[in-house]
CHARMM-style PDB file with segment names, atoms N, HN, CA, C and O in Angstrom:
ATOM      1  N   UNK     1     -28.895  21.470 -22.595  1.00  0.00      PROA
ATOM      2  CA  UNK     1     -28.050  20.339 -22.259  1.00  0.00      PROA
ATOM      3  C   UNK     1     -27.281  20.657 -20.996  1.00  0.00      PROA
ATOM      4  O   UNK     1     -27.017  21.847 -20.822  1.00  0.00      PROA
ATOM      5  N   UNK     2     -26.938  19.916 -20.222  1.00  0.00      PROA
ATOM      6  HN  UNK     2     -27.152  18.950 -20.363  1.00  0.00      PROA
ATOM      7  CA  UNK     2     -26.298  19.904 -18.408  1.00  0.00      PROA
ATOM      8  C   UNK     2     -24.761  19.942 -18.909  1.00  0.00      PROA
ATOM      9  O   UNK     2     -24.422  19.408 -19.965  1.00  0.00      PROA
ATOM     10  N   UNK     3     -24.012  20.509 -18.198  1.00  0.00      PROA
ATOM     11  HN  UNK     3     -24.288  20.942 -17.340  1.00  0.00      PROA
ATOM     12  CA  UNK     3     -22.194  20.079 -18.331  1.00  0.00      PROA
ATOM     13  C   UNK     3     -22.340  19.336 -17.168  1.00  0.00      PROA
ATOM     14  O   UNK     3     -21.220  19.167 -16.685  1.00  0.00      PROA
ATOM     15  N   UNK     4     -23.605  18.573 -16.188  1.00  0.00      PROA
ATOM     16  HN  UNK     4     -24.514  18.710 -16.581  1.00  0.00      PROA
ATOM     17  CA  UNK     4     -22.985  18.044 -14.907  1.00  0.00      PROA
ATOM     18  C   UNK     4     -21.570  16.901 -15.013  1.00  0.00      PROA
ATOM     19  O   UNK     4     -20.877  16.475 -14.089  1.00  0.00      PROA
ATOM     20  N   UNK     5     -21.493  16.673 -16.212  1.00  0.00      PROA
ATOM     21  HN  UNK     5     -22.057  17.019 -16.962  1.00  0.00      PROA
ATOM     22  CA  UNK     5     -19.792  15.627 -16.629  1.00  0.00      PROA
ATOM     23  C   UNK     5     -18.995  15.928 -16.846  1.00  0.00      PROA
ATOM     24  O   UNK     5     -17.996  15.211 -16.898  1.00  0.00      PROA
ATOM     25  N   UNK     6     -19.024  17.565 -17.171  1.00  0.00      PROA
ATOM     26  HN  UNK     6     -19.836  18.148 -17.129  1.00  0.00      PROA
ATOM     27  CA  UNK     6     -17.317  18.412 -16.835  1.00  0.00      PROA
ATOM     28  C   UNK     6     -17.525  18.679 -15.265  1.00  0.00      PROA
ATOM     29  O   UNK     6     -16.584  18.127 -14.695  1.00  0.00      PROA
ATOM     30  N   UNK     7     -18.094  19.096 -14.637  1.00  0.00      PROA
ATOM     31  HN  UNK     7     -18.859  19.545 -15.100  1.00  0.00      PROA
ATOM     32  CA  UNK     7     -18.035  19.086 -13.176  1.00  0.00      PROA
ATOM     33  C   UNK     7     -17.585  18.165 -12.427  1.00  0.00      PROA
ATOM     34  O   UNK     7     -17.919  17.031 -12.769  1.00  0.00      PROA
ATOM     35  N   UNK     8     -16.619  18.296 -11.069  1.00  0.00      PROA
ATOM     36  HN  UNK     8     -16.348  19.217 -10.791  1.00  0.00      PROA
ATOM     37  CA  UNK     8     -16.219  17.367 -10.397  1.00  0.00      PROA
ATOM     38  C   UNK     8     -17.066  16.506  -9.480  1.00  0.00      PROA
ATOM     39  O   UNK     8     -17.785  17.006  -8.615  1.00  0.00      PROA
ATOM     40  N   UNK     9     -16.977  15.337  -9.666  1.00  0.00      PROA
ATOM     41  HN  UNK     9     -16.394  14.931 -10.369  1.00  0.00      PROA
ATOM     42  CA  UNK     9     -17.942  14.226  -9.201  1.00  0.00      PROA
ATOM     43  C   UNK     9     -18.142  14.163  -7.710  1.00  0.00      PROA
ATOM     44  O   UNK     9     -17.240  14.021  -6.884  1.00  0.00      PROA
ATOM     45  N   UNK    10     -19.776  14.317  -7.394  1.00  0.00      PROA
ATOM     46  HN  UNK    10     -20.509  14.433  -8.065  1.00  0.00      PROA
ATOM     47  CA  UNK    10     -19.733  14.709  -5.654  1.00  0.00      PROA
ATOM     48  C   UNK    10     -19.536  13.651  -5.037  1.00  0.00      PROA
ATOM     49  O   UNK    10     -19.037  13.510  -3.921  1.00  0.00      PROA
ATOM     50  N   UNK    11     -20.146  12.431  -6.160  1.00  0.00      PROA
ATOM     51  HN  UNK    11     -20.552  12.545  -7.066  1.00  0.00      PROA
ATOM     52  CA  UNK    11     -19.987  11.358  -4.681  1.00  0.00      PROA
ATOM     53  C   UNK    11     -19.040  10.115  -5.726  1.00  0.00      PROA
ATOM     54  O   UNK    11     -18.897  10.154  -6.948  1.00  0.00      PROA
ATOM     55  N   UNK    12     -18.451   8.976  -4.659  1.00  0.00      PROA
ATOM     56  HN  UNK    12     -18.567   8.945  -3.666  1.00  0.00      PROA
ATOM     57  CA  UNK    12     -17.500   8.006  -5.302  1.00  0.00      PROA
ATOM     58  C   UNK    12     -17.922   7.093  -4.821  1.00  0.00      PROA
ATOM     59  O   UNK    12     -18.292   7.131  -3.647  1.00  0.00      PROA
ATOM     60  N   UNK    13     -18.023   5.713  -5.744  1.00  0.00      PROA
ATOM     61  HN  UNK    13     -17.722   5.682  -6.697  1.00  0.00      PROA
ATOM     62  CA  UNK    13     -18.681   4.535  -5.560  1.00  0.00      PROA
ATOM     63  C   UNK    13     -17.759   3.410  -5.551  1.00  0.00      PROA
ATOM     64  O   UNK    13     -17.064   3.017  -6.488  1.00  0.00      PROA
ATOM     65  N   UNK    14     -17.854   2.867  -4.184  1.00  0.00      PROA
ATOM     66  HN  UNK    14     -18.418   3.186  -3.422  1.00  0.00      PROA
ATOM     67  CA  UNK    14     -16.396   1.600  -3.730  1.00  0.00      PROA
ATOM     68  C   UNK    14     -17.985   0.381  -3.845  1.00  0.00      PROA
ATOM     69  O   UNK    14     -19.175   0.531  -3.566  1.00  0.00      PROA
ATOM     70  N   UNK    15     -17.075  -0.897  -4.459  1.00  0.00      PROA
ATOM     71  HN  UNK    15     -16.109  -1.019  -4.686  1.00  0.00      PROA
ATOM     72  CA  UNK    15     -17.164  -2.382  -3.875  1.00  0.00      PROA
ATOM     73  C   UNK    15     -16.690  -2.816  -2.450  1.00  0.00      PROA
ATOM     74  O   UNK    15     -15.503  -3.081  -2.262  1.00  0.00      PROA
ATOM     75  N   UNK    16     -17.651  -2.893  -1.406  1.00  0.00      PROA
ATOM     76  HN  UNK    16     -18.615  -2.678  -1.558  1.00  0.00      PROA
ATOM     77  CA  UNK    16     -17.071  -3.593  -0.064  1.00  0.00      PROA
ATOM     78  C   UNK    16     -17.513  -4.989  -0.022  1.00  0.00      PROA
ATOM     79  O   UNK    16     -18.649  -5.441  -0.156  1.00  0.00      PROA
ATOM     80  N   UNK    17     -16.127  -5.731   0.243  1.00  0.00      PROA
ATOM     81  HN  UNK    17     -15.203  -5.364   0.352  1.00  0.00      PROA
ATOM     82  CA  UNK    17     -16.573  -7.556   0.266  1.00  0.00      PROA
ATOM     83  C   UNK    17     -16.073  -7.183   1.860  1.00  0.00      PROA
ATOM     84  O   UNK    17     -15.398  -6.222   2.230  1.00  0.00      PROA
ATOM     85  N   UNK    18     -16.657  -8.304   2.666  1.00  0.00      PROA
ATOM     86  HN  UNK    18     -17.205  -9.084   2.365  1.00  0.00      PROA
ATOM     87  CA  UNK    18     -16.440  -8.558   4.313  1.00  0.00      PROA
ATOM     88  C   UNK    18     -17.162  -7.452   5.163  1.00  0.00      PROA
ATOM     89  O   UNK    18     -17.935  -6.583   4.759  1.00  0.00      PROA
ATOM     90  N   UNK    19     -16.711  -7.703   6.468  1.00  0.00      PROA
ATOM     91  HN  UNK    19     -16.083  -8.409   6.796  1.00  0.00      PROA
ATOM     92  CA  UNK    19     -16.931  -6.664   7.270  1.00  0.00      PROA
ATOM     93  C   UNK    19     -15.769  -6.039   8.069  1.00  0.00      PROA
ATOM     94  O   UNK    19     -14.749  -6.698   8.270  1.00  0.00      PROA
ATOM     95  N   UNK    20     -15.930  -4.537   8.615  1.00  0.00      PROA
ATOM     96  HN  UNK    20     -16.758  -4.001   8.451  1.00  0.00      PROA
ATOM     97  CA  UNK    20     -15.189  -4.117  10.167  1.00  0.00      PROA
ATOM     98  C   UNK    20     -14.048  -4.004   9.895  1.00  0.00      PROA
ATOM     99  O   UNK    20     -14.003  -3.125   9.035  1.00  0.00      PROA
ATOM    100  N   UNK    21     -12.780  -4.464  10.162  1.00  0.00      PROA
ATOM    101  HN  UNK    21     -12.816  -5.178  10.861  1.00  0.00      PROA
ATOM    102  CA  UNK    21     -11.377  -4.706   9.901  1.00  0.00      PROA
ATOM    103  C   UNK    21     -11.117  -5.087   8.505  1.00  0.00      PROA
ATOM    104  O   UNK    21     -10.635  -4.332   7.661  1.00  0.00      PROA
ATOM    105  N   UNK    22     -11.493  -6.388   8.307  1.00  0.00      PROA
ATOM    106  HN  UNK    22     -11.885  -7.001   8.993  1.00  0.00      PROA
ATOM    107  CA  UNK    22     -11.770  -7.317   7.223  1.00  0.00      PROA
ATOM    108  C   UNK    22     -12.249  -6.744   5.855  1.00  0.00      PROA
ATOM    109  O   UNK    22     -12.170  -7.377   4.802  1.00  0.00      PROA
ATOM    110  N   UNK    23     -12.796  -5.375   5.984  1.00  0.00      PROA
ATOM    111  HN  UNK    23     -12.860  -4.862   6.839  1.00  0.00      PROA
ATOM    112  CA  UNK    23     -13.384  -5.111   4.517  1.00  0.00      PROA
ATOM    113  C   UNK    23     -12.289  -4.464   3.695  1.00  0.00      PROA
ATOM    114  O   UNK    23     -11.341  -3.739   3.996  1.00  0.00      PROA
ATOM    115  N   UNK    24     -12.710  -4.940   2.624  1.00  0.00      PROA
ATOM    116  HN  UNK    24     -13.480  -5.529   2.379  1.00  0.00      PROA
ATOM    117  CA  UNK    24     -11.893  -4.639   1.399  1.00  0.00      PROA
ATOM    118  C   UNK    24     -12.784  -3.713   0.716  1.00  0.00      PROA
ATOM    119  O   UNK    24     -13.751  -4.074   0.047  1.00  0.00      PROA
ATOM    120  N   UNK    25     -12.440  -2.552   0.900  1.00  0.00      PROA
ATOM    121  HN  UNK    25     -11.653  -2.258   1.444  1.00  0.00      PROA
ATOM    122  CA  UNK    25     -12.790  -1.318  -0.482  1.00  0.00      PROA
ATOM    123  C   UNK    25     -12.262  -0.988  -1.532  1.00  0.00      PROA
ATOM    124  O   UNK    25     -11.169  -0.422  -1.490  1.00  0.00      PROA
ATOM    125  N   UNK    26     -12.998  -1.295  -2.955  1.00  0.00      PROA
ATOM    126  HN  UNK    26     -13.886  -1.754  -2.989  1.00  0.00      PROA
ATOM    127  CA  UNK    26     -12.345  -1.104  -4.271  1.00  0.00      PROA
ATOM    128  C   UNK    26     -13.168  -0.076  -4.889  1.00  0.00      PROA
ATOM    129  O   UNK    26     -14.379  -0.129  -5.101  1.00  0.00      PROA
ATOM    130  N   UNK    27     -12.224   1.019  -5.193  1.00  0.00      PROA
ATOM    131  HN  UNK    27     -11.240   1.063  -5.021  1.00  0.00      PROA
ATOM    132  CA  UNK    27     -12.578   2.063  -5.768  1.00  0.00      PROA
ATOM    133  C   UNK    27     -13.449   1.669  -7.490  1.00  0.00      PROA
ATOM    134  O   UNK    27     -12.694   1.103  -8.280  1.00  0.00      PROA
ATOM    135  N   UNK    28     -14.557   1.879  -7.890  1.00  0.00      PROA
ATOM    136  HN  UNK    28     -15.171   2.339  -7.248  1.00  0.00      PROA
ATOM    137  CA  UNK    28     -14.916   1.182  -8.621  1.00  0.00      PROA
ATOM    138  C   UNK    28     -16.109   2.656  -9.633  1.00  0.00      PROA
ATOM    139  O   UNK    28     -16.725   2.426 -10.674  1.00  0.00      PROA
ATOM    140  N   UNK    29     -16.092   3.665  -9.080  1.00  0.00      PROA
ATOM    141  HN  UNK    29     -15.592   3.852  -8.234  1.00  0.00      PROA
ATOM    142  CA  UNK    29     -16.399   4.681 -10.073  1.00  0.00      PROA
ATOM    143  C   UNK    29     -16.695   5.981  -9.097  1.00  0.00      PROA
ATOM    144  O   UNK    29     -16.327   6.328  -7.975  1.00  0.00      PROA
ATOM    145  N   UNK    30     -17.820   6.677 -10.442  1.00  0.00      PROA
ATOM    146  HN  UNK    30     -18.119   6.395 -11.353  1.00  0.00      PROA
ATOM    147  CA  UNK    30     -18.256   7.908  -9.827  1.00  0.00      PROA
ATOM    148  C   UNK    30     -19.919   8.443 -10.170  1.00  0.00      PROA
ATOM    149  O   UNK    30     -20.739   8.016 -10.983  1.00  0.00      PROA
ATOM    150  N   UNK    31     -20.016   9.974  -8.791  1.00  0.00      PROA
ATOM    151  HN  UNK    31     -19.350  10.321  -8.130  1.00  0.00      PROA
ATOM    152  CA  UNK    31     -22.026   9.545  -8.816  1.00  0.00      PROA
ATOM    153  C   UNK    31     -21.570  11.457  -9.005  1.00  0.00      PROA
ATOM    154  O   UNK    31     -20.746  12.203  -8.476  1.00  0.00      PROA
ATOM    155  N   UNK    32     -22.876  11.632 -10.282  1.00  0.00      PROA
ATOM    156  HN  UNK    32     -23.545  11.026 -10.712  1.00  0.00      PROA
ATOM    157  CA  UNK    32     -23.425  13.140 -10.086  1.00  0.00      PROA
ATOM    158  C   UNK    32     -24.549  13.503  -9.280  1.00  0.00      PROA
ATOM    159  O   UNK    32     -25.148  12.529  -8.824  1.00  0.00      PROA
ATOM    160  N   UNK    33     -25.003  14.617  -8.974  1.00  0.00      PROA
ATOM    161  HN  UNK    33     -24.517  15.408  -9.344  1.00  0.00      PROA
ATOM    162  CA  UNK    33     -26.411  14.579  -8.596  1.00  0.00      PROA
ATOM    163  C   UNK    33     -27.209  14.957  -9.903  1.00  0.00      PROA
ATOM    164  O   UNK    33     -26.773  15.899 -10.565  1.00  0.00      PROA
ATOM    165  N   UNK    34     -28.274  14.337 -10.300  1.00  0.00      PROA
ATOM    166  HN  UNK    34     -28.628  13.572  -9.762  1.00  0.00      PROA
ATOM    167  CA  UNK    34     -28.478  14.668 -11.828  1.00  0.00      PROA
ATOM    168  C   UNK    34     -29.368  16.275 -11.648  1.00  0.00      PROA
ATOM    169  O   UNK    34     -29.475  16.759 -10.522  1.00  0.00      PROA
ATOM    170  N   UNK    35     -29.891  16.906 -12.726  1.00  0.00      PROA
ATOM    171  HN  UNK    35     -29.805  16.513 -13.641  1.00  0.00      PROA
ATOM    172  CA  UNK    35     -29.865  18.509 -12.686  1.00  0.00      PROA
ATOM    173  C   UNK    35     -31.417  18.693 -12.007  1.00  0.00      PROA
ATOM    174  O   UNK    35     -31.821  19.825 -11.742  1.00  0.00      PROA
ATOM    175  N   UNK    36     -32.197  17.570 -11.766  1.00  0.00      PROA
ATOM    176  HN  UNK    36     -31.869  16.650 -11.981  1.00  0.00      PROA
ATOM    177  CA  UNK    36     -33.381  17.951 -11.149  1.00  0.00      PROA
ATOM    178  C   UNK    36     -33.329  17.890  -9.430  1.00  0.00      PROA
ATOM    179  O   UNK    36     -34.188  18.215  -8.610  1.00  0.00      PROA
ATOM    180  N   UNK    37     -31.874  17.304  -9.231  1.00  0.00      PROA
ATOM    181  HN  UNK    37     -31.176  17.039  -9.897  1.00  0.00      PROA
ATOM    182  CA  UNK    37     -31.894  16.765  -8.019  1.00  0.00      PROA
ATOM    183  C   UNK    37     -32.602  15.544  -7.468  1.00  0.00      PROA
ATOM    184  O   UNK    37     -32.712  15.266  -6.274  1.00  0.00      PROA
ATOM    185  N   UNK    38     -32.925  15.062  -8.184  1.00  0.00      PROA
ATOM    186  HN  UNK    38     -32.835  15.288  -9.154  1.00  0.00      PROA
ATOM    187  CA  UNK    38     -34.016  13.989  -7.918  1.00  0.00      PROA
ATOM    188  C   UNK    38     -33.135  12.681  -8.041  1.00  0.00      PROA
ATOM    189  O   UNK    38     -33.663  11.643  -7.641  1.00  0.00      PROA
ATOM    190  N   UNK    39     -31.754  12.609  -8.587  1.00  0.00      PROA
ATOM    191  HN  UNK    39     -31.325  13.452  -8.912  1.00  0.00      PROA
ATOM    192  CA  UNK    39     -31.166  11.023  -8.761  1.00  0.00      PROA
ATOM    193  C   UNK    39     -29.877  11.474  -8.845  1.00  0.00      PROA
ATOM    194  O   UNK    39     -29.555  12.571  -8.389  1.00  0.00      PROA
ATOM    195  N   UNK    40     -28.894  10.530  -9.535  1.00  0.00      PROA
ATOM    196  HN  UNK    40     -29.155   9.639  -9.906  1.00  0.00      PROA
ATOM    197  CA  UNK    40     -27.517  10.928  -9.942  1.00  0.00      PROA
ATOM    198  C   UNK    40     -27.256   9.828 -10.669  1.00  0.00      PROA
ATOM    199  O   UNK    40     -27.706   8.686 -10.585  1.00  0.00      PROA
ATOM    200  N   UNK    41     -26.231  10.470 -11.618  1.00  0.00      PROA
ATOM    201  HN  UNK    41     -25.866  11.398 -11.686  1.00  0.00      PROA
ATOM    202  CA  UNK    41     -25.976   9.569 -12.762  1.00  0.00      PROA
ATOM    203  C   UNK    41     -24.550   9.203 -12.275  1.00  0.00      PROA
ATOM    204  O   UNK    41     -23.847   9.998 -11.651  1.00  0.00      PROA
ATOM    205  N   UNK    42     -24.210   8.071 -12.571  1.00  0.00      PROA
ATOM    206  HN  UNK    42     -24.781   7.425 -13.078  1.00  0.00      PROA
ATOM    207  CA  UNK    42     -23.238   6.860 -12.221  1.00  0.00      PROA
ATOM    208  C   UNK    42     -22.711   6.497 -13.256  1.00  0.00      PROA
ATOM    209  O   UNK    42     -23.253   5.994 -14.241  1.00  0.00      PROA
ATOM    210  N   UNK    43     -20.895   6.896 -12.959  1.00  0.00      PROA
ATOM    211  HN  UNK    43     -20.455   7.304 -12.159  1.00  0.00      PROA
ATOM    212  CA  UNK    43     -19.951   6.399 -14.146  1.00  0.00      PROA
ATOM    213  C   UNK    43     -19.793   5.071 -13.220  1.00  0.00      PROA
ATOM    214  O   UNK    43     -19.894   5.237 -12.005  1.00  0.00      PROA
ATOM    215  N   UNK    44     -19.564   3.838 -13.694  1.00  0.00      PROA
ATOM    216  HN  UNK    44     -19.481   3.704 -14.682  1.00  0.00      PROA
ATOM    217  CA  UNK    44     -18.813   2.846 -13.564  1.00  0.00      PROA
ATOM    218  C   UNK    44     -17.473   2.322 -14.504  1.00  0.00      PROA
ATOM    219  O   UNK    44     -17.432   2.174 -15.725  1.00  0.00      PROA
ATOM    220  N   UNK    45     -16.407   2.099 -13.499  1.00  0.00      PROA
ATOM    221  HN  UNK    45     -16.441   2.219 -12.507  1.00  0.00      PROA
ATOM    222  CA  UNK    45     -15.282   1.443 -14.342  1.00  0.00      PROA
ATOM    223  C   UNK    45     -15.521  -0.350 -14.026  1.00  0.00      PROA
ATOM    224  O   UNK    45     -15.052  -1.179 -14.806  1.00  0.00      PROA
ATOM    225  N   UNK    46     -16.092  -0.644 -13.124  1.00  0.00      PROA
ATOM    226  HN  UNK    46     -16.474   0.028 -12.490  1.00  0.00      PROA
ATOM    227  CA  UNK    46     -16.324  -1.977 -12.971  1.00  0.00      PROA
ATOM    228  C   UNK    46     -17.932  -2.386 -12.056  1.00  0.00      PROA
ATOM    229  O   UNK    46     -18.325  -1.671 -11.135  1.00  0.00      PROA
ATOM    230  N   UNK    47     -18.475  -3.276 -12.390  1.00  0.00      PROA
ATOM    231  HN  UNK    47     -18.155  -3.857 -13.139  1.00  0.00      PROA
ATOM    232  CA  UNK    47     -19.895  -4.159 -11.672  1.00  0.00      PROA
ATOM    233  C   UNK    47     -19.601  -5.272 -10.905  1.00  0.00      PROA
ATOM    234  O   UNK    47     -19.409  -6.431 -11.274  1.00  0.00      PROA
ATOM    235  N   UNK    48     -19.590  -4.898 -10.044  1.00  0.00      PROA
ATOM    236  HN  UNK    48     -19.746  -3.956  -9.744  1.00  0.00      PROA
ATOM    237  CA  UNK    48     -19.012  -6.151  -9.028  1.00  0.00      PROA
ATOM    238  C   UNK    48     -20.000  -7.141  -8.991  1.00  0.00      PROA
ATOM    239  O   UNK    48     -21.200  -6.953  -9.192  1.00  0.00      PROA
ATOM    240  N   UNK    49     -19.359  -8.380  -8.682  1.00  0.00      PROA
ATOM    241  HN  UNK    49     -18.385  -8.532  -8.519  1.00  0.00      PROA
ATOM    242  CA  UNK    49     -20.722  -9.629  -8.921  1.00  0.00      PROA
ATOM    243  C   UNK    49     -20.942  -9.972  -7.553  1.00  0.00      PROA
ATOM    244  O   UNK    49     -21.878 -10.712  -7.251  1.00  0.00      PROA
ATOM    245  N   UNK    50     -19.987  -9.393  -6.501  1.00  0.00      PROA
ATOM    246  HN  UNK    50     -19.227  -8.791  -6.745  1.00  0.00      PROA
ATOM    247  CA  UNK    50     -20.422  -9.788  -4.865  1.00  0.00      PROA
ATOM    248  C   UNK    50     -20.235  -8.774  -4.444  1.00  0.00      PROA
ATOM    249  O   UNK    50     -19.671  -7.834  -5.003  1.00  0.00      PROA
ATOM    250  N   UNK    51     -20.703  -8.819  -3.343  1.00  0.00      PROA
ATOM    251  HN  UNK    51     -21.161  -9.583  -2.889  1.00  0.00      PROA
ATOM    252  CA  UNK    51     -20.096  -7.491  -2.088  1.00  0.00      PROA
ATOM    253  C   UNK    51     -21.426  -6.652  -2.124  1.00  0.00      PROA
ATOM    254  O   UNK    51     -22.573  -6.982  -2.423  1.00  0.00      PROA
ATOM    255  N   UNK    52     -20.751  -5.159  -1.616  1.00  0.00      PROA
ATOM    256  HN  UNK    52     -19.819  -4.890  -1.373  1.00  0.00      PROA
ATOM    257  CA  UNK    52     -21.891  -4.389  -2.277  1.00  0.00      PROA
ATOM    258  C   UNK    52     -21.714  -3.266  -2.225  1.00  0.00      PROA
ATOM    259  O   UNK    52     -20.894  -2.972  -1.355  1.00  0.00      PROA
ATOM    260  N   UNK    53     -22.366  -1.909  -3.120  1.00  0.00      PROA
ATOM    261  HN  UNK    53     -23.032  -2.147  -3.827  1.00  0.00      PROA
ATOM    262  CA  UNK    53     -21.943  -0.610  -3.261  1.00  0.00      PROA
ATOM    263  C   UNK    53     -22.291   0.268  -2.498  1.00  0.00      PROA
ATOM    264  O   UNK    53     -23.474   0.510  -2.256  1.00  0.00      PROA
ATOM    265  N   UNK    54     -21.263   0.914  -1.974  1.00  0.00      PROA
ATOM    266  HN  UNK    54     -20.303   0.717  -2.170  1.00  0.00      PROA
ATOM    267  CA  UNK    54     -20.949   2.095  -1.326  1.00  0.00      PROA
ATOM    268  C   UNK    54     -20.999   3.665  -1.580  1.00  0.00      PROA
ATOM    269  O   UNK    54     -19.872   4.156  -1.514  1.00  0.00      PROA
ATOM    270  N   UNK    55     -21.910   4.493  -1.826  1.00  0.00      PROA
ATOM    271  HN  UNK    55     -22.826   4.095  -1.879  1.00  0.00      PROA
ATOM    272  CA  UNK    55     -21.689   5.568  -2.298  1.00  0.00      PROA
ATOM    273  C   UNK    55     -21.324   6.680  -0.956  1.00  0.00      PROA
ATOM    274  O   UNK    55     -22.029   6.958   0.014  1.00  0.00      PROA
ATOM    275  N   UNK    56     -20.100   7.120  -1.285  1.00  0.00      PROA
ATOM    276  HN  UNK    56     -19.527   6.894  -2.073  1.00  0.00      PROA
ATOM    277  CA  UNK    56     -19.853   8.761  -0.094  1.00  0.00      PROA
ATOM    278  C   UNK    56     -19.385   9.816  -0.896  1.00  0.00      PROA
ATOM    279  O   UNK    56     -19.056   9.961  -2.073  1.00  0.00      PROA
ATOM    280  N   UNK    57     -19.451  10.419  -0.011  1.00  0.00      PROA
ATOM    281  HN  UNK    57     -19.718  10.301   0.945  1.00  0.00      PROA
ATOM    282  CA  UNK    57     -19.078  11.898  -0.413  1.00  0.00      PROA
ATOM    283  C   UNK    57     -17.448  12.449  -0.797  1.00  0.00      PROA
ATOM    284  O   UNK    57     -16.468  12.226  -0.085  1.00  0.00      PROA
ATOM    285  N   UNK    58     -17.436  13.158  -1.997  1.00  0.00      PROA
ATOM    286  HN  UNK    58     -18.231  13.340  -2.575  1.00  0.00      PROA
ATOM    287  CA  UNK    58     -16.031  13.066  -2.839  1.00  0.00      PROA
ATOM    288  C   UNK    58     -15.257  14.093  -1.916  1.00  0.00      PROA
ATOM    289  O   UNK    58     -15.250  15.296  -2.176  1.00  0.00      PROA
ATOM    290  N   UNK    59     -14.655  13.589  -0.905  1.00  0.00      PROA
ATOM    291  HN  UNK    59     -14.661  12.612  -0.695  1.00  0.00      PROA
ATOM    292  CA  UNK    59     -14.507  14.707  -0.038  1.00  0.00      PROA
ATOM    293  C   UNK    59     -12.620  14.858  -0.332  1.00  0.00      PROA
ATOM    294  O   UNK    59     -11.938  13.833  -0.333  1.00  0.00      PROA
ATOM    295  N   UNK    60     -12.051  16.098  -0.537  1.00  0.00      PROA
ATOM    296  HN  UNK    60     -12.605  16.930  -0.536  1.00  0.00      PROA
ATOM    297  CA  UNK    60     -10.962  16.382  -0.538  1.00  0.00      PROA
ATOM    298  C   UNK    60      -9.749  15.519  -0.011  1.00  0.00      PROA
ATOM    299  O   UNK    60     -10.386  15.143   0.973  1.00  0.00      PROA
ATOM    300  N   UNK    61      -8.589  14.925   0.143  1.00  0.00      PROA
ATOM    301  HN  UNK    61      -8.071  15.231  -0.656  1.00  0.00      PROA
ATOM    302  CA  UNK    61      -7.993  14.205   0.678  1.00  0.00      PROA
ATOM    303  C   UNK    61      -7.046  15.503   1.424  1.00  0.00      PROA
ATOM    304  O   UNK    61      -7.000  16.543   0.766  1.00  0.00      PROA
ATOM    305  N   UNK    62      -6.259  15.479   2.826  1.00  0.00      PROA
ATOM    306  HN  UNK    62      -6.297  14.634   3.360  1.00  0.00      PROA
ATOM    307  CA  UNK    62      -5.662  16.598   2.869  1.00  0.00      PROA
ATOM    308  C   UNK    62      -4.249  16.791   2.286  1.00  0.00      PROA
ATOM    309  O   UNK    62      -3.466  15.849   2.170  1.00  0.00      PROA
ATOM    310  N   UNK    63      -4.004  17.857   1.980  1.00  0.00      PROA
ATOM    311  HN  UNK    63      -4.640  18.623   2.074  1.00  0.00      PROA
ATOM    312  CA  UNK    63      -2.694  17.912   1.363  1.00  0.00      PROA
ATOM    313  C   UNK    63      -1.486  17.074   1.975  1.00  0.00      PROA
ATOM    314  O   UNK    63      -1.000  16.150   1.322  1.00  0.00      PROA
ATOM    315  N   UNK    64      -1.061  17.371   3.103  1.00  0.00      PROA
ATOM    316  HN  UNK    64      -1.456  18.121   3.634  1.00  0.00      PROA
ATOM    317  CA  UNK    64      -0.236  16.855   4.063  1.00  0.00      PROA
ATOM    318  C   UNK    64      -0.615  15.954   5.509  1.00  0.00      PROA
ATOM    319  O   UNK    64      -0.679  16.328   6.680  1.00  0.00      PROA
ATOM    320  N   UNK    65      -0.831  14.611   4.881  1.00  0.00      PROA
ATOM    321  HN  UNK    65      -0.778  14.306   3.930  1.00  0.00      PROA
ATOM    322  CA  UNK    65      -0.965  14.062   6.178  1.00  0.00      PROA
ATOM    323  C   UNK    65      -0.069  13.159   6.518  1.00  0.00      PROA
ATOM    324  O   UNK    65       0.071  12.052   5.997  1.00  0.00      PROA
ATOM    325  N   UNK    66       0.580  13.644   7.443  1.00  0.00      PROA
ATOM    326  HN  UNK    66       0.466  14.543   7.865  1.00  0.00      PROA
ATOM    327  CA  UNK    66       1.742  13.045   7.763  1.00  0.00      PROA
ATOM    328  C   UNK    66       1.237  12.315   9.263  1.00  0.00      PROA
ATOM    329  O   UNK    66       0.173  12.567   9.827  1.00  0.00      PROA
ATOM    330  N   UNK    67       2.156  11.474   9.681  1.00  0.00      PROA
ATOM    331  HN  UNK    67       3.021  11.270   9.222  1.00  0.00      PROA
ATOM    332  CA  UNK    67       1.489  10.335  10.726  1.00  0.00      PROA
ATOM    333  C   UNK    67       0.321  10.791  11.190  1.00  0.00      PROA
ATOM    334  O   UNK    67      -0.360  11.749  10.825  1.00  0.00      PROA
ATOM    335  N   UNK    68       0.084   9.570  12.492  1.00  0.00      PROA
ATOM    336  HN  UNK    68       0.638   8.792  12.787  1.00  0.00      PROA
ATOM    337  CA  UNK    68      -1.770   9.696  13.048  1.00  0.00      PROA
ATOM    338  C   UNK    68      -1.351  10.361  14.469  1.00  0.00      PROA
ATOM    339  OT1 UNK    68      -2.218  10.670  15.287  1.00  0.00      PROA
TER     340      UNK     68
END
C-alpha cells in the first residue's frame, strides 16, 4: 500500500474564470504524482461548472515577503 496521502501534495489545483488581469483564481484542491509516475491522484474540495483547471507546482510561499 503507498502513504503518497500522508506526503505533502506536489501540485495544487485552482479554478480560473476570465483572463490576464481579470482572472479570478480559486484555490479548489490538491494533485499527487501517483507511485508509478504515470498520473496523479486529485483531492478535490470543489468541481467547478465554468472556467477551467489549473494545476502548478506546490511551491513554498516565502517566509517574509514584505513589499515588491
Amino acid at each position: 500500500m503507498s502513504d503518497t496521502n500522508s506526503n505533502r501534495p506536489s501540485h495544487r489545483l485552482f479554478n480560473v474564470t476570465g483572463d490576464g488581469d481579470n482572472a479570478r483564481w480559486t484555490d479548489i484542491g490538491v494533485a499527487w504524482p501517483t507511485k508509478d509516475g504515470k498520473g496523479f491522484t486529485l483531492a478535490l474540495n470543489a468541481i467547478p461548472v465554468n472556467g477551467r483547471i489549473v494545476m502548478r507546482i506546490n511551491e513554498e510561499k516565502p517566509a517574509n515577503k514584505k513589499g515588491s
